[in-house]
C-alpha positions in Angstrom: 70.2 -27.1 107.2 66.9 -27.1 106.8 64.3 -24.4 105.6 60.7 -25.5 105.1 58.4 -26.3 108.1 57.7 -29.8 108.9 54.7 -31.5 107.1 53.0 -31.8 110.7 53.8 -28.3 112.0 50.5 -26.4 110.9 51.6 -23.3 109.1 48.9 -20.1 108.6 47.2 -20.5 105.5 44.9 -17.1 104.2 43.1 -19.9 101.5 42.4 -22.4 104.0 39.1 -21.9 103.9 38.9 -21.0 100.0 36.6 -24.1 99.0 34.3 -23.8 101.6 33.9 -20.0 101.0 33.7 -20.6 97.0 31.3 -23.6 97.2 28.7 -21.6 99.6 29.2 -18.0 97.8 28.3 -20.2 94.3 25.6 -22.5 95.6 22.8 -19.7 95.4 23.5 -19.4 91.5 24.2 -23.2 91.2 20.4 -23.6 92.5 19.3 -21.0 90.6 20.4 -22.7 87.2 19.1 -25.6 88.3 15.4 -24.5 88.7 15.7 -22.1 85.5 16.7 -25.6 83.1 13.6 -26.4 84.1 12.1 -23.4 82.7 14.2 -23.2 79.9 17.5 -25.4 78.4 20.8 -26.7 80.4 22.4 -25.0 78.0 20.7 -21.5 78.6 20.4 -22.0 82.3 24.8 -22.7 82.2 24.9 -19.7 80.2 23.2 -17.4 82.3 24.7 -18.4 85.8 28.1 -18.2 84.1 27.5 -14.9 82.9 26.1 -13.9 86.4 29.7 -15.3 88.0 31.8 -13.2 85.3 29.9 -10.3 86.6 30.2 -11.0 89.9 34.2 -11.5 89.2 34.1 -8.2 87.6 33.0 -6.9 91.1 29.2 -6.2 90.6 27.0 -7.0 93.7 24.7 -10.4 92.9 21.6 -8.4 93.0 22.9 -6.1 89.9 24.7 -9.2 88.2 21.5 -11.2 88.0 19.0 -8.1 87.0 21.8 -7.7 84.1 21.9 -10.3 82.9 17.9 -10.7 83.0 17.7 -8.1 80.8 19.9 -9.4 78.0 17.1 -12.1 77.3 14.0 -11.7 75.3 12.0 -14.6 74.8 14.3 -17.1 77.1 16.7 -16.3 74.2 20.2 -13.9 74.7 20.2 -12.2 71.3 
C-alpha cells in the first residue's frame, strides 16, 4: 500500500514561495546596513538591521521598527 505522493506528482505547498518572499521583504534592510557601514562600523550597521528584523518579527511596521531603533543611538553608539 502505499501513502505518500509520488516525487513527481506536484503537491500544494503554502512555503513555496518562502525564499523569494524572505529574500525581497529583507533586501531593503540588507541595503540599508550596507550604506550605514559606510557611515559607521560592520559591526554597528549588523546590529542595527538585526534589531530592526527582531522588531519587525515582533510585528512592528518597518517604518516604526527603524525610527526605534534610531532613537536608541547617540553618537552612532547604542548605549
Amino acid at each position: 500500500m502505499y501513502y505518500g505522493h509520488p516525487f513527481h506528482t506536484r503537491v500544494y505547498n503554502p512555503h513555496m514561495n518562502l525564499k523569494n518572499e524572505t529574500l525581497n521583504a529583507v533586501k531593503p534592510f540588507v541595503d540599508y546596513g550596507l550604506h550605514e557601514a559606510s557611515y559607521t562600523s560592520y559591526s554597528h550597521a549588523l546590529t542595527e538591521v538585526a534589531a530592526i528584523a527582531y522588531l519587525l518579527g515582533k510585528g512592528y511596521d518597518p517604518h516604526t521598527a527603524y525610527h526605534t531603533v534610531e532613537s536608541w543611538e547617540k553618537n552612532e553608539k547604542f548605549y
